[in-house]
C-alpha positions as YAML, in Angstrom:
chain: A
units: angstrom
residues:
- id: 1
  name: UNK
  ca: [-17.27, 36.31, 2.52]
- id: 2
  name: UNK
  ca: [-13.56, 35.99, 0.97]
- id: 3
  name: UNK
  ca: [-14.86, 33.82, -1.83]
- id: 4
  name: UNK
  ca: [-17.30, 34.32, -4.53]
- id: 5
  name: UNK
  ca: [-19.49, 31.53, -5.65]
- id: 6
  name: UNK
  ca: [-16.93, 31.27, -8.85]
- id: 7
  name: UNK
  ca: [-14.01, 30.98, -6.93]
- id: 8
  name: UNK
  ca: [-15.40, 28.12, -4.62]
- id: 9
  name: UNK
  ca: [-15.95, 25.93, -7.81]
- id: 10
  name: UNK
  ca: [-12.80, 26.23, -9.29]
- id: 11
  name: UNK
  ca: [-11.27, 25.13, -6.08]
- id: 12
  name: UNK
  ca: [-13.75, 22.11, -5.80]
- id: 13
  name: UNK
  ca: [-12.81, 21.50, -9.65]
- id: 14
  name: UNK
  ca: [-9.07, 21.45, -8.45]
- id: 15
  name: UNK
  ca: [-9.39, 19.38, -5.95]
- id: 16
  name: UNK
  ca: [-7.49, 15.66, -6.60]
- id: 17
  name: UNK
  ca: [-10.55, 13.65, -6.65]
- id: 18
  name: UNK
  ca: [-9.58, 10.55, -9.32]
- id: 19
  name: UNK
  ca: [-6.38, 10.16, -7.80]
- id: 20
  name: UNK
  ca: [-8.03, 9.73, -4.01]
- id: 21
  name: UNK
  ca: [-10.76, 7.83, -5.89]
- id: 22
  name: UNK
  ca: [-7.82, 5.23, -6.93]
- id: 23
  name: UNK
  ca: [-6.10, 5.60, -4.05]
- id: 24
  name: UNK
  ca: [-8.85, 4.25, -1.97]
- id: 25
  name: UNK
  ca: [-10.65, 1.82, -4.63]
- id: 26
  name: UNK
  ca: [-8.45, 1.43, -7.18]
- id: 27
  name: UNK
  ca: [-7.49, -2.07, -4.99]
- id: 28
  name: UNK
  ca: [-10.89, -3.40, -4.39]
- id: 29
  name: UNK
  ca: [-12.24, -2.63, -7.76]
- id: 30
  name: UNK
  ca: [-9.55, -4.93, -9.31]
- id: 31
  name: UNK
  ca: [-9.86, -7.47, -6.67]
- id: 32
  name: UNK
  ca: [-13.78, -7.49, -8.05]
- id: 33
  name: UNK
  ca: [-12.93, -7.45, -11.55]
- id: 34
  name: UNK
  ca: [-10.62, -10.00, -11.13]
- id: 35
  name: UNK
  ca: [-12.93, -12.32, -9.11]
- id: 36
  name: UNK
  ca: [-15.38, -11.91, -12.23]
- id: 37
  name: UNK
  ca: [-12.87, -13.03, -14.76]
- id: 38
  name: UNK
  ca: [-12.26, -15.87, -12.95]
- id: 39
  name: UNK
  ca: [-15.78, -16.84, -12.31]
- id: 40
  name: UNK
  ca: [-16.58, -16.31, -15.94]
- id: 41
  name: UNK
  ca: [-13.59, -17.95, -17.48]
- id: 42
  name: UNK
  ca: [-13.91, -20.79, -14.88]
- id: 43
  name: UNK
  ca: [-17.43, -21.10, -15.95]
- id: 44
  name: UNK
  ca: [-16.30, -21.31, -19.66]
- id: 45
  name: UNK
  ca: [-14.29, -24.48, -19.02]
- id: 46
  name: UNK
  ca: [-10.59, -22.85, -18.04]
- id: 47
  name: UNK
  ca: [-8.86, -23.64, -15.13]
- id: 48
  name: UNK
  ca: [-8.13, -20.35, -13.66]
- id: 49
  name: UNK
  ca: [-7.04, -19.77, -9.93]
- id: 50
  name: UNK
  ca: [-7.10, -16.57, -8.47]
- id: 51
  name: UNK
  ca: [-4.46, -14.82, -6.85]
- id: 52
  name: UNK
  ca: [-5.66, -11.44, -5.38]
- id: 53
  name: UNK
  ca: [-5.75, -9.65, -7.97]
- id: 54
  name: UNK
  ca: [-3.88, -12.06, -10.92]
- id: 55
  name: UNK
  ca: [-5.20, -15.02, -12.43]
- id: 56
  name: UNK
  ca: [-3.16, -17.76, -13.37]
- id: 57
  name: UNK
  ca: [-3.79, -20.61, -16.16]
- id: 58
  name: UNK
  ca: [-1.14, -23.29, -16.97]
- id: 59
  name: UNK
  ca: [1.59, -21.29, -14.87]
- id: 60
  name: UNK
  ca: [0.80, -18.12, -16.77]
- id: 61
  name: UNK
  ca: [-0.10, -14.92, -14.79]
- id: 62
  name: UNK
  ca: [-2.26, -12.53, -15.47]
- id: 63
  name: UNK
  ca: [-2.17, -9.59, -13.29]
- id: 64
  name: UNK
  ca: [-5.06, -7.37, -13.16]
- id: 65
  name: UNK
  ca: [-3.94, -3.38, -13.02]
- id: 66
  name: UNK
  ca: [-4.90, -0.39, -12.67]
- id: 67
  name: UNK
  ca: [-5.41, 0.74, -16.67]
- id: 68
  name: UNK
  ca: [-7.62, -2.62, -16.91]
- id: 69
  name: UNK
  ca: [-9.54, -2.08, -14.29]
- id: 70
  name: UNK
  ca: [-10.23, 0.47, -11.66]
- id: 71
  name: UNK
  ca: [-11.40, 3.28, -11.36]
- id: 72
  name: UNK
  ca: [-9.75, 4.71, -14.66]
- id: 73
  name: UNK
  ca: [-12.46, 2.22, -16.17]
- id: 74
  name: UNK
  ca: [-15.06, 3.45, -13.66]
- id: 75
  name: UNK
  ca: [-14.21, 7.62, -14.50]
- id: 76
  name: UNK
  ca: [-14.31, 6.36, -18.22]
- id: 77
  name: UNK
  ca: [-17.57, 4.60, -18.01]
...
């Protein structure tokens, strides 16, 4: 064998795996924690509409990115 056990970690440790993480659910995670703000500030008595991922209230937008959500928030939790 060319590589040692030791050698075959560090190059899984290399490997880019938050950035394909984000690539691939860094969308749908703030599409879902956008959908919860609304729900919950909707249920609070705001007027919120959704907009993919912003929300909007009284022609303010809010726009739901990556450092809020993601999965930056999921790696940190």
């Amino acid at each position: 064998c060319i590589f040692s056990s030791g050698t075959t970690a560090l190059l899984l440790l290399s490997m880019p795996v938050v950035a394909t993480m984000n690539f691939y659910l860094g969308y749908p995670l703030r599409l879902v924690c956008a959908t919860a703000c609304s729900l919950m500030l909707k249920f609070s008595g705001f007027a919120v509409t959704q907009r993919a991922t912003e929300l909007v209230l009284g022609g303010q937008v809010v726009e739901v990115d990556a450092p809020c959500s993601g999965v930056k928030m999921l790696w940190f939790a």
